[in-house]
N, C-alpha and C positions, 0 to 999 in steps of 0.2 A: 282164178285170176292169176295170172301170171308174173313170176317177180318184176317185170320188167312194167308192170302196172303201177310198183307200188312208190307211194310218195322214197323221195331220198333218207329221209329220215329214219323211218322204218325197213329200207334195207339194208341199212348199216346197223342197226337194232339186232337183223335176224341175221347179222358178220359178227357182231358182237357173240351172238349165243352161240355160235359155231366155235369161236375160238375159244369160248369159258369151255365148251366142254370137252378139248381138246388138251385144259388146262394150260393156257396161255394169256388168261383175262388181264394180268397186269399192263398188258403190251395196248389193252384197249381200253385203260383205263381212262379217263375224261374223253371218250369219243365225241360227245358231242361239243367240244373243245377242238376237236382233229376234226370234225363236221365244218364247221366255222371259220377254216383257215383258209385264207384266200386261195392256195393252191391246191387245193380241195373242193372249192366249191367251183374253180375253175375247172377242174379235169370231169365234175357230176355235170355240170355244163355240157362238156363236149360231149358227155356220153349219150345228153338228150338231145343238141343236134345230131349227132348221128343215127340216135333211135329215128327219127325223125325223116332223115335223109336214107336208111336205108328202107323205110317202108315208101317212100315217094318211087323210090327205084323200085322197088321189087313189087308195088301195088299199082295200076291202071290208076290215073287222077281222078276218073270218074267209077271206080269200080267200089259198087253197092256194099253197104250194110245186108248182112243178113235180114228179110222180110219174112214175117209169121203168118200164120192163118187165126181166126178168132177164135177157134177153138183151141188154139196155145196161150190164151190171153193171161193174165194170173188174175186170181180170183182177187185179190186187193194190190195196189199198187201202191205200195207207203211210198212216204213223204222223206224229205231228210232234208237237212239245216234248217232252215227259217220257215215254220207251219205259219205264221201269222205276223207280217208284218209290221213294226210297234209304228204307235202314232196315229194324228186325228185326220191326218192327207190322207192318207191308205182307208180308215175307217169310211169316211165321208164316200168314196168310192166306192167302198165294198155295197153301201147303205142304197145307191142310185145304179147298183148293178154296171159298174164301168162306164156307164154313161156318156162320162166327161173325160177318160182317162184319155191321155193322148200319147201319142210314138211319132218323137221327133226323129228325125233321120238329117243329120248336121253333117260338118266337117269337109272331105273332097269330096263334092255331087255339085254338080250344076244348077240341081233345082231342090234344094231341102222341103223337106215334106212334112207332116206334123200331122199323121195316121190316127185316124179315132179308129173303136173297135170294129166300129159301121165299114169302114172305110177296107181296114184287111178283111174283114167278112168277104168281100164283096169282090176281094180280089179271087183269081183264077185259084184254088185249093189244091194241096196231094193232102192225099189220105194215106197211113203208110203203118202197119205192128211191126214195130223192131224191139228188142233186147234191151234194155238200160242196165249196165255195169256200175255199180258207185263201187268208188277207191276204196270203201268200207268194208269188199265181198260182197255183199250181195245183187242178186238181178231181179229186174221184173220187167216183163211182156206187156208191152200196152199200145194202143191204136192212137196216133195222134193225127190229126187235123191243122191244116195251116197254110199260108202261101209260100213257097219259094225266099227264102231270104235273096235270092237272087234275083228274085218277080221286083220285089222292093228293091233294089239297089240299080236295077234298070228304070227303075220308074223316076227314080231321082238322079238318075245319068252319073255314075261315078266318074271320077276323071283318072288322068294314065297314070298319077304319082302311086295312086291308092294302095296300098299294102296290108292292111290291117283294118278291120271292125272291130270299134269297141261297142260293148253291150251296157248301159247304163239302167241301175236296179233299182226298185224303191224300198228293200229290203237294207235295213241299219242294222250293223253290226259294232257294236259300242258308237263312236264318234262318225262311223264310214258309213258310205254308201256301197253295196255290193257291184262288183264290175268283175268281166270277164272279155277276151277276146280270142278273134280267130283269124287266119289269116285271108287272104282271098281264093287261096285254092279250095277251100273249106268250105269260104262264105257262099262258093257258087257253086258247090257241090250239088246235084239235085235232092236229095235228102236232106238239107239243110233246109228245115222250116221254122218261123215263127207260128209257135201250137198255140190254139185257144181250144181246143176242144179235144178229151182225152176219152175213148171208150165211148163214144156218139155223147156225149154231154160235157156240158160247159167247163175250162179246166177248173179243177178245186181250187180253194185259196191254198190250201197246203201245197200242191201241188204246179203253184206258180202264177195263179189269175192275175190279172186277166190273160194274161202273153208270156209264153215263155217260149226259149230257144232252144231245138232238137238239133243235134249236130253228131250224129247218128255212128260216127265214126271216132269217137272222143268219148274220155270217159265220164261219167256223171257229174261232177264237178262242173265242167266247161258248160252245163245246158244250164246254161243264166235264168232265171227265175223271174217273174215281177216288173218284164224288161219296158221299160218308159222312152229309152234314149238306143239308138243305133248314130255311132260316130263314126267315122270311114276315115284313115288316117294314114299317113304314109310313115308313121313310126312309132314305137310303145315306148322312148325313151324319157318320155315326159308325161306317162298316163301314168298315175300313181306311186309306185318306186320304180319302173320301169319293167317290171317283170309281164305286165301281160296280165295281171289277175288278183283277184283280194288274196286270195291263199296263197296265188303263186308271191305275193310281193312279201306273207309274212309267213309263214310256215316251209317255202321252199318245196311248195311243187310243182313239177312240172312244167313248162308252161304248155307242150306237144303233149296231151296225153292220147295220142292216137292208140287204137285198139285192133 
């Protein structure tokens, strides 16, 4: 994984041990005090729009994730943050095999939708093995199943303000609900799908059931988990602290983590 992967936090972590061993550590002493400072956290800013804007430039809008064969598959595909979602909503669900679960799709569209699993089943499918990077180091190779997040957002007519997809989670993380976003260059990318199905079989609960979101170009963080709610917005200023994402609003990352 490449520095330019890594949350902000931790790359000033691996600044810091460069200059202790250069015998300079005073100079960084309460970094994460110098992390914190408004003109600091504005100049990490620019550096992830420009991360951002130089791969828009130097990348095709539409140019592919790397695709695998089944025999690069990994023999297990763990899991990471939330294996089981707390609470008797989620349970009752798990109990009637998603039956009931529904995927509202709100916000700028013409015709808001409210998707059972039946219903994405049913839509037009890619099937697609790509790579998953988590921010954590590690990868795994796995076959996902699902329509077009772009099949959905035509189905519900988005409108011209549109800018941004929010992802709405049933995954609680103390008081919050888990949310992530992307933008629309992203959302319409054709490897961007809504997966139900990982390895020809039904996704695991750990690993996101019923619906989870592949965004194939982004690193594992951004493939929203558990996902109940698609919002279509024309700005992130008002979705949670504004950042764009549960982690990105409280730990400061990323909110682009293109790969």
């Amino acid at each position: 994984m490449s520095e330019l992967m890594l949350p902000r936090r931790q790359l000033i972590a691996r600044a810091s041990g460069l200059v202790a061993a250069a015998g300079t550590m005073p100079l960084l002493a309460g970094c994460d005090a110098i992390n914190d400072a408004p003109v600091v956290r504005k100049i990490l800013s620019m550096g992830e729009e420009m991360n951002r804007a130089s791969q828009r430039a130097l990348i095709d809008r539409g140019a592919l994730a790397r695709e695998f064969s089944r025999a690069d598959l990994s023999p297990v595909f763990r899991s990471n943050g939330t294996k089981l979602p707390p609470g008797a909503a989620y349970a009752a669900h798990v109990a009637t095999g998603f039956a009931d679960w529904r995927v509202k799709v709100t916000g700028l569209v013409a015709r808001p939708l409210s998707l059972s699993m039946a219903d994405i089943r049913a839509m037009p499918q890619r099937t697609q093995i790509t790579r998953h990077d988590c921010v954590e180091g590690w990868s795994a190779i796995g076959q996902w199943t699902g329509p077009q997040l772009g099949s959905i957002l035509a189905a519900a007519g988005v409108r011209d303000s549109a800018r941004y997809v929010i992802f709405r989670c049933a995954d609680r993380i103390g008081d919050d609900l888990y949310y992530e976003s992307c933008d629309m260059v992203d959302a319409l990318h054709p490897q961007t799908i809504m997966a139900w199905a990982l390895n020809d079989a039904l996704l695991p609960i750990a690993n996101g059931a019923p619906l989870r979101l592949r965004i194939e170009r982004q690193l594992g963080y951004k493939h929203a988990k558990y996902v109940q709610g698609i919002e279509v917005v024309a700005s992130l200023d008002r979705i949670g602290a504004g950042k764009g994402g549960y982690w990105e609003d409280r730990i400061d990352y990323e909110w682009y983590a293109g790969i």
